[in-house]
Every structure is written in C-alpha cells, then in structure tokens.
C-alpha positions as CSV (number, residue, x, y, z in Angstrom):
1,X,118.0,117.5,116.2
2,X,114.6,116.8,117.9
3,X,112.7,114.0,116.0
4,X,110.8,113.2,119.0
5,X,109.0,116.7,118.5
6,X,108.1,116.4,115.0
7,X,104.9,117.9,113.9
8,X,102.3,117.6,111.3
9,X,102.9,120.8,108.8
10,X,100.8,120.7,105.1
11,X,99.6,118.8,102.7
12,X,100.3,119.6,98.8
13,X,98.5,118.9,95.9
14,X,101.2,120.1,93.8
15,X,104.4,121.9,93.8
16,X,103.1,125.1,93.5
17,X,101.7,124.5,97.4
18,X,104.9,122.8,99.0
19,X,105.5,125.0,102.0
20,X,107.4,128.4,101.1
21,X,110.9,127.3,103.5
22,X,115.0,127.2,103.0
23,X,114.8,124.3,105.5
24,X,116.5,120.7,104.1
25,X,113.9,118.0,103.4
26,X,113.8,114.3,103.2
27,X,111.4,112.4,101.4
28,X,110.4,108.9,101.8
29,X,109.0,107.0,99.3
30,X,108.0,103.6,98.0
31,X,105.2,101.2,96.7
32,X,101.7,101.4,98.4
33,X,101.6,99.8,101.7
34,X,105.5,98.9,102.0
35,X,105.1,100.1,105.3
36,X,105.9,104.0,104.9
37,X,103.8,105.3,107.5
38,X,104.8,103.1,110.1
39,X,108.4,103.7,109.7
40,X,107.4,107.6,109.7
41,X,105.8,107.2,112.8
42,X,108.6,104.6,114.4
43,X,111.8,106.9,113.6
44,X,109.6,109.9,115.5
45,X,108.2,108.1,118.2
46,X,104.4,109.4,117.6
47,X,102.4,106.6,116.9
48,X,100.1,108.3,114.8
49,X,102.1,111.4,113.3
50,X,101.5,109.7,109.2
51,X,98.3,107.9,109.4
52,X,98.7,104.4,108.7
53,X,96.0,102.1,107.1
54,X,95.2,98.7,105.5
55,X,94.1,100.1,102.7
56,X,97.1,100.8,100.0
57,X,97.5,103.5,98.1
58,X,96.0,106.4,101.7
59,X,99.1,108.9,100.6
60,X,97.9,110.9,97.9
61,X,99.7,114.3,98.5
62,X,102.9,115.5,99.9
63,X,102.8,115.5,103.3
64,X,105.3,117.8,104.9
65,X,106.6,117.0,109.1
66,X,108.7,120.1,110.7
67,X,111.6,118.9,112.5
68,X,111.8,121.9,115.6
69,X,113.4,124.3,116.2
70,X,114.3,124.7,112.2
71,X,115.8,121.5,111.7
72,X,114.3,120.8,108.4
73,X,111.5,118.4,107.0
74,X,109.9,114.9,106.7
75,X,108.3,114.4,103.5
76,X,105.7,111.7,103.3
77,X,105.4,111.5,98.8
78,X,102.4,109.3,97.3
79,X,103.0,105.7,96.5
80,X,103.8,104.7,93.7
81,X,102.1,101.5,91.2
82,X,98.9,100.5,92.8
83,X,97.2,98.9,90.6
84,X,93.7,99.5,91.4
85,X,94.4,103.3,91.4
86,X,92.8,104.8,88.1
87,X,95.3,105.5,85.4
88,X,94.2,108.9,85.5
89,X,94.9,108.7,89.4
90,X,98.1,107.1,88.8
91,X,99.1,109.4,85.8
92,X,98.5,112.3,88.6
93,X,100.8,110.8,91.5
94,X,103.6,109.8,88.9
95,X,103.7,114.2,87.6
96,X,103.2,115.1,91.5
97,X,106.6,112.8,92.7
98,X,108.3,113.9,89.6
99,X,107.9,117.2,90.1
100,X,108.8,117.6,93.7
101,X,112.0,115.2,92.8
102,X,112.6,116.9,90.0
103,X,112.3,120.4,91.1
104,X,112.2,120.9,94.8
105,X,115.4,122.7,95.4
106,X,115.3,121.8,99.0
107,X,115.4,118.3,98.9
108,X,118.7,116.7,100.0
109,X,117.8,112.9,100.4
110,X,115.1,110.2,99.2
111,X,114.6,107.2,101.1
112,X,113.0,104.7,98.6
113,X,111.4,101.6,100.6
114,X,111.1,98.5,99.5
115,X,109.6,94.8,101.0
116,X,111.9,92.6,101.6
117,X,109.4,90.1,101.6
118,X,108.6,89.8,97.8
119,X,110.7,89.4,94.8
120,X,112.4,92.7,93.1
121,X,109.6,94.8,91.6
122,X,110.6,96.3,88.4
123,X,109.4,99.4,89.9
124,X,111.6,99.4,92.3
125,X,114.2,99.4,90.5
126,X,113.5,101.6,87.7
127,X,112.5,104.0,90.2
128,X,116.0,103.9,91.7
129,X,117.9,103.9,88.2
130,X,115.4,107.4,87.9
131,X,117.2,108.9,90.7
132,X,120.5,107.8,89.8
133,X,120.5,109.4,86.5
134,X,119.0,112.3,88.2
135,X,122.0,112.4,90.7
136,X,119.5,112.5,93.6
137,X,121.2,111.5,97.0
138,X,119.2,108.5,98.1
139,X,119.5,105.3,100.3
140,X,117.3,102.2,100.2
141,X,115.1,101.1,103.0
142,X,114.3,97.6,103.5
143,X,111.3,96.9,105.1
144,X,109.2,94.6,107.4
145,X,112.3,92.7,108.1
146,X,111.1,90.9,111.1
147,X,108.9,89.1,109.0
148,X,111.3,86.9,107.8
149,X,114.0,84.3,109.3
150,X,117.9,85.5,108.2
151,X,118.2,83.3,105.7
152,X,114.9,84.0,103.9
153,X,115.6,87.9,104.4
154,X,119.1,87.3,103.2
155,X,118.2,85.9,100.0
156,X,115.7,88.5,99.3
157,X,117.5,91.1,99.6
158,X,120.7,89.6,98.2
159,X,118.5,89.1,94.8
160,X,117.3,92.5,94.8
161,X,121.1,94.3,95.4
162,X,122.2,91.8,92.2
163,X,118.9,92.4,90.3
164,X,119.6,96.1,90.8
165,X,123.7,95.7,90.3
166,X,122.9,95.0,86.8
167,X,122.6,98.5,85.9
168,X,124.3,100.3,89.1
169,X,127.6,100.4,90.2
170,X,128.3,100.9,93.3
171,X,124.9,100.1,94.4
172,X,124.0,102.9,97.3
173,X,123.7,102.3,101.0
174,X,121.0,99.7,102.3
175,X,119.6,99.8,105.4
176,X,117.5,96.6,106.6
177,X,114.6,98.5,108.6
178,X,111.3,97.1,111.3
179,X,108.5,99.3,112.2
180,X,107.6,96.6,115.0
181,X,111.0,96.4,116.4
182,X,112.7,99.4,115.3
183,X,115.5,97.6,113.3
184,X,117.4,100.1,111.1
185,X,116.3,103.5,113.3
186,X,119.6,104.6,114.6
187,X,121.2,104.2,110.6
188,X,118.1,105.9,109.0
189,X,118.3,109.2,111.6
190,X,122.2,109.4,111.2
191,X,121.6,109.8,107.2
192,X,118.5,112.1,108.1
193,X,120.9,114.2,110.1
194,X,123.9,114.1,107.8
195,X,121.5,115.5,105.0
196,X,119.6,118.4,107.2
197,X,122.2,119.9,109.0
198,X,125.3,118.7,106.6
C-alpha cells in the first residue's frame, strides 16, 4: 500500500456523486478545525494533499483520495457543529455525513477525531454512540497531542474515555495522534491497511 502516492480524486455534494468504485474507503471525521486536514496530509506525506485553513468549518463536501494502484480511498467528510455555520448549512452537512455513513456500501472504517485539548464535547460523543449503534467499524483519533504536557493530555483524555464509558462498553481503540510530530502515524496506517486490503 502506497500512501505516499495518494492523489486528489472528487469532490461530492451528495451521495448520488461519490465516485462509482468497489474499492474500500476510509473516512475521517471530526469537529471543524480538530486538525483533519493536517493529519490527512501528515499520514500521506503531501503537505498540501487536503487543504488546510484557519478558518473552521473549509470541508464542505466529500472529498475522495485514491490510494494507487487500487488500494482503496481516503475520505475527507464535512465537519461537524460549527456554530457559525447557518442551520440550513448545518442541517445540509448533518444529511450529507449521514448519508454516506449510512449508506455507502464501501466504507469499512471511520476515524472520528477529537482535541485532546478541550473538555469532552457532547458531540463527540453522541456522534460515536451514532456509530456504535450503527455497527460502523471506527477508532478514535486524538489530536494535537503535542500541545499538551503528559499529565495534562493524560487527564483529558482519561475524562473523555470515562465520559464516553458511560454508555459504551468496551470503549473502541484510541490512538493519541500529532500532525507536527507525527505521533500516532504508524497505528493509524496499520488500521487503514487492515480495513482496505483485510
């Protein structure tokens, strides 16, 4: 599997325009500006394969990445709960990732990242719960983890596993991740692997 080769593919607006394929996809997925982009662009080694920016909330269709030679796919989904975002907007994003979740027969495996820098977002977690009770594969991503000193990350993180442990048991596999450093890349690409090629 060459990840180092990935390339740019479509954009969807809906699912009716997700690329025509039998090849595996992963999505990757998480509140505006948790850092999805950069760790796109970190686990390929293209700096600018998902455009990143300072402004929350850039993703606003699926965004498909081919894996060569017929590997499978990256998929880059909207953000989800920023609050300046119309409700209309919002209303739009939340039918477009429940679709593709939903119904994309392709998909084998969601990423859902969240910052390990703030306190456990009820969105987070219901989003997670959601894909539980779907029976979606999925593993969380920590993010921006060299941010923080060990005991500060420690206790963030800690808080969200026991927030989220309230409702789900066993609690699925965590994976502490650093766009700046690369923290997490080697456990992230086994997991992409392992739900590609099986």
């Amino acid at each position: 599997m060459n990840i180092t080769q990935t390339t740019f593919l479509t954009s969807s607006a809906d699912l009716a325009e997700c690329p025509e394929t039998n090849l595996n996809e992963v999505a990757f997925i998480g509140r505006s500006n948790v850092g999805k982009s950069s760790l796109l662009n970190m686990l390929t080694n293209r700096k600018e394969l998902a455009k990143t920016s300072s402004r929350p909330g850039k993703t606003e269709l699926i965004n498909f990445f081919h894996i060569p030679p017929k590997t499978g796919h990256l998929v880059d989904l909207p953000g989800y709960g920023y609050a300046r975002k119309s409700k209309e907007r919002r209303d739009m994003f939340a039918s477009l990732i429940t679709e593709y979740i939903t119904d994309r027969e392709q998909l084998n495996h969601v990423f859902v990242l969240v910052d390990s820098m703030i306190p456990p977002q009820q969105i987070d977690l219901d989003f997670i719960l959601w894909l539980a009770d779907l029976g979606k594969p999925h593993t969380i991503l920590f993010t921006k983890t060299d941010r923080l000193k060990k005991t500060a990350l420690q206790k963030n993180t800690d808080l969200f596993k026991s927030t989220l442990g309230e409702h789900y048991n066993p609690l699925p596999e965590s994976i502490f991740t650093s766009s700046k450093v690369s923290t997490g890349k080697s456990a992230i690409l086994a997991v992409v692997r392992e739900a590609l090629l099986g």
